[in-house]
C-alpha positions in Angstrom: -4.0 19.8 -20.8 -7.6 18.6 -19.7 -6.2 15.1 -21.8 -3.1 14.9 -19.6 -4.7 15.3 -16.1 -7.3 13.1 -17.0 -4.6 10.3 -18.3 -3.0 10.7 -14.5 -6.1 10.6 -12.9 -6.8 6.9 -14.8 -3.1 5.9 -13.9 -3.5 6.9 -10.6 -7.0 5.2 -10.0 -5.3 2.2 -11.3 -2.7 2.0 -9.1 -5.0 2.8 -6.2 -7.0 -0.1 -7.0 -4.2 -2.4 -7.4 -2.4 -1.7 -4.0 -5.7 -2.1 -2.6 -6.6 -5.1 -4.0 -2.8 -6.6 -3.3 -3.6 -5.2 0.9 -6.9 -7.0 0.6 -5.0 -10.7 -0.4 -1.4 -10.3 1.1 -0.9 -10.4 4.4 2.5 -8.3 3.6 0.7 -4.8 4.1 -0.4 -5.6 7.7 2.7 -7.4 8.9 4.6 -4.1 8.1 2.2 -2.1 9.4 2.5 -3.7 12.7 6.2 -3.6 12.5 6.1 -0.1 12.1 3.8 0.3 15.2 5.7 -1.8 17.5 9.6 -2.4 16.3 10.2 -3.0 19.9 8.3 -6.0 19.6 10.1 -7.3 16.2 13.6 -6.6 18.1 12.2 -8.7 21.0 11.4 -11.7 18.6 14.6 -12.0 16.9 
């Protein structure tokens, strides 16, 4: 059981890092942040 958890806990700290590291070189992550914030403004610009 101890084997198992600490297999998720490596796949899990894996894919942490990677949707950091994607957040830290793609724009993508803020820009839907920000349309999340304020979809009045996105509404406005189309």
């Amino acid at each position: 059981m101890k084997k198992v958890l600490g297999r998720i806990g490596a796949v899990l700290l894996v894919v942490v890092v990677a949707v950091a590291a994607w957040a830290w070189v793609s724009p993508w992550p803020s820009v839907l942040l920000i349309r999340q914030l304020w979809p009045e403004a996105t509404a406005e610009q189309a």
